[in-house]
N, C-alpha and C positions, 0 to 999 in steps of 0.2 A: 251647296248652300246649307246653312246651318239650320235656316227656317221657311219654310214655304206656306202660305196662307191661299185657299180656294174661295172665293165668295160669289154669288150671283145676287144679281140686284145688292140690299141692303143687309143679304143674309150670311153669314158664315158660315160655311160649308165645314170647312176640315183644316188642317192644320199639321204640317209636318214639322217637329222638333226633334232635334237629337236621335232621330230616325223611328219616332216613336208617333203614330199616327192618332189627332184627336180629332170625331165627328165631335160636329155641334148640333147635326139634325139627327134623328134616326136614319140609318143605313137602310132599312127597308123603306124609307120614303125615297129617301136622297136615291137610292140604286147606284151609287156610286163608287169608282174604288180608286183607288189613288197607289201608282207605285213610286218606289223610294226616288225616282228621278225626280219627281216632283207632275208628271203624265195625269191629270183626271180620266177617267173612262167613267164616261154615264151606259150602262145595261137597258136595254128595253126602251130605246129611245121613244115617248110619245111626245103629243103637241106642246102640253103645259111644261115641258124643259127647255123650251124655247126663252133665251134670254140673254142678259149680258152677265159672260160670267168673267172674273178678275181674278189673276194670280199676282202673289208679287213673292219676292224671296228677297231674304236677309240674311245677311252675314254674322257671324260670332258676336259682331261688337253690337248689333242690331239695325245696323243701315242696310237701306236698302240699294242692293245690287239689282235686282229686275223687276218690273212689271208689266206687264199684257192684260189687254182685255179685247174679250172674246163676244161675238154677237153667233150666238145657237140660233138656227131656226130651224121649226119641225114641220114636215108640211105634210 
């Protein structure tokens, strides 16, 4: 995919372009890392990452080819 977007609830996480990775949160809050497949990993799982998180990826032209969403729960 040419673009892949992470978000949870209303917030944007991260953003893969042209294989070049942008946070939107700080990386020491978020604890997250993201590899070039488009895979989130959250580190240190605690309660308050519990949520619904959504990917979607786009293609070159900008359409979208995938989306998922994800319900996290920490217990």
């Amino acid at each position: 995919m040419h673009e892949t977007i992470w978000s949870r609830g209303n917030e944007r996480l991260l953003q893969i372009k042209d294989k070049k990775i942008n946070y939107y949160v700080e990386k020491v809050r978020c604890r997250c890392k993201v590899l070039l497949n488009g895979t989130l990993r959250i580190e240190r799982l605690v309660k308050e990452d519990s949520g619904i998180y959504k990917v979607a990826a786009y293609d070159k032209n900008g359409k979208l080819k995938a989306d998922e969403t994800i319900v996290l729960i920490v217990l």
